[in-house]
N, C-alpha and C positions, 0 to 999 in steps of 0.2 A: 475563566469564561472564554467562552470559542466566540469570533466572532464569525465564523465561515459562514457562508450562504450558499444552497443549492447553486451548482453549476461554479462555484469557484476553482477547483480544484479534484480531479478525477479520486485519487484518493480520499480526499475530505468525504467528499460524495457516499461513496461506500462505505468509511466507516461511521460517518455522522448522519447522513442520511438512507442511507441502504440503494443507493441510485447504481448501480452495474454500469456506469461508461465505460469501462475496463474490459477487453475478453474475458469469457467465463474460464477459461483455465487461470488466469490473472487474479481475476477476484476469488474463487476459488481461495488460493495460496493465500492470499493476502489475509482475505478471513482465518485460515488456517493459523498463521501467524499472529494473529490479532487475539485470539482464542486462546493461542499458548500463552502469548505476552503481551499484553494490550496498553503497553509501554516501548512497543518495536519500532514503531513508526512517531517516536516524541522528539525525533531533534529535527523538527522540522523548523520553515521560517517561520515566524509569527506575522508577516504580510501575506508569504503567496502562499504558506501550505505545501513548500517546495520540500520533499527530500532526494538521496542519493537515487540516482537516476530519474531518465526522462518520459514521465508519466503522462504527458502530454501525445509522445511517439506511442508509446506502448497503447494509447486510447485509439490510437487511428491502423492499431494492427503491425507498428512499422516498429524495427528492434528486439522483437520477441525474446529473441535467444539472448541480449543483453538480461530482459526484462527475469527470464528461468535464472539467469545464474544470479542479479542480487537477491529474487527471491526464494531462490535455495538455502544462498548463504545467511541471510534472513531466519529461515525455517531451522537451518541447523542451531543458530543461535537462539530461537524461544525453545527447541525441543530441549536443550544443554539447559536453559536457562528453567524450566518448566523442570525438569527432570521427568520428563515424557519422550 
């Protein structure tokens, strides 16, 4: 059982609630990723909804190009994992 709540966590957001805080190139991947392997984003914290990188930066526009390279390496891993 989830207990996240709208507005907890930008990620949470999108994939439990369909809420877009995230740039649309962002959520974009992210779904993409979610699609292939919707076990991508599972080691997160069980308080904050926190995973590898800063989801909080990447919501307000700031680190982009961190945010393309884990969610590259992200994508390569469900397409390898998916066999897609």
């Amino acid at each position: 059982m989830s207990y996240a709540k709208p507005g907890d966590h930008p990620l949470m957001d999108l994939l439990a609630f369909g809420r877009r805080r995230l740039p649309d190139d962002i959520c974009d991947l992210v779904l993409e990723i979610y699609r292939l392997d919707p076990t991508a984003f599972h080691q997160q914290s069980r308080n904050t909804g926190a995973t590898d990188g800063d989801w909080y930066a990447w919501e307000k526009g700031e680190r982009l190009d961190e945010a393309a390279t884990f969610l590259t390496a992200k994508l390569k891993a469900a397409r390898a994992k998916s066999g897609k």
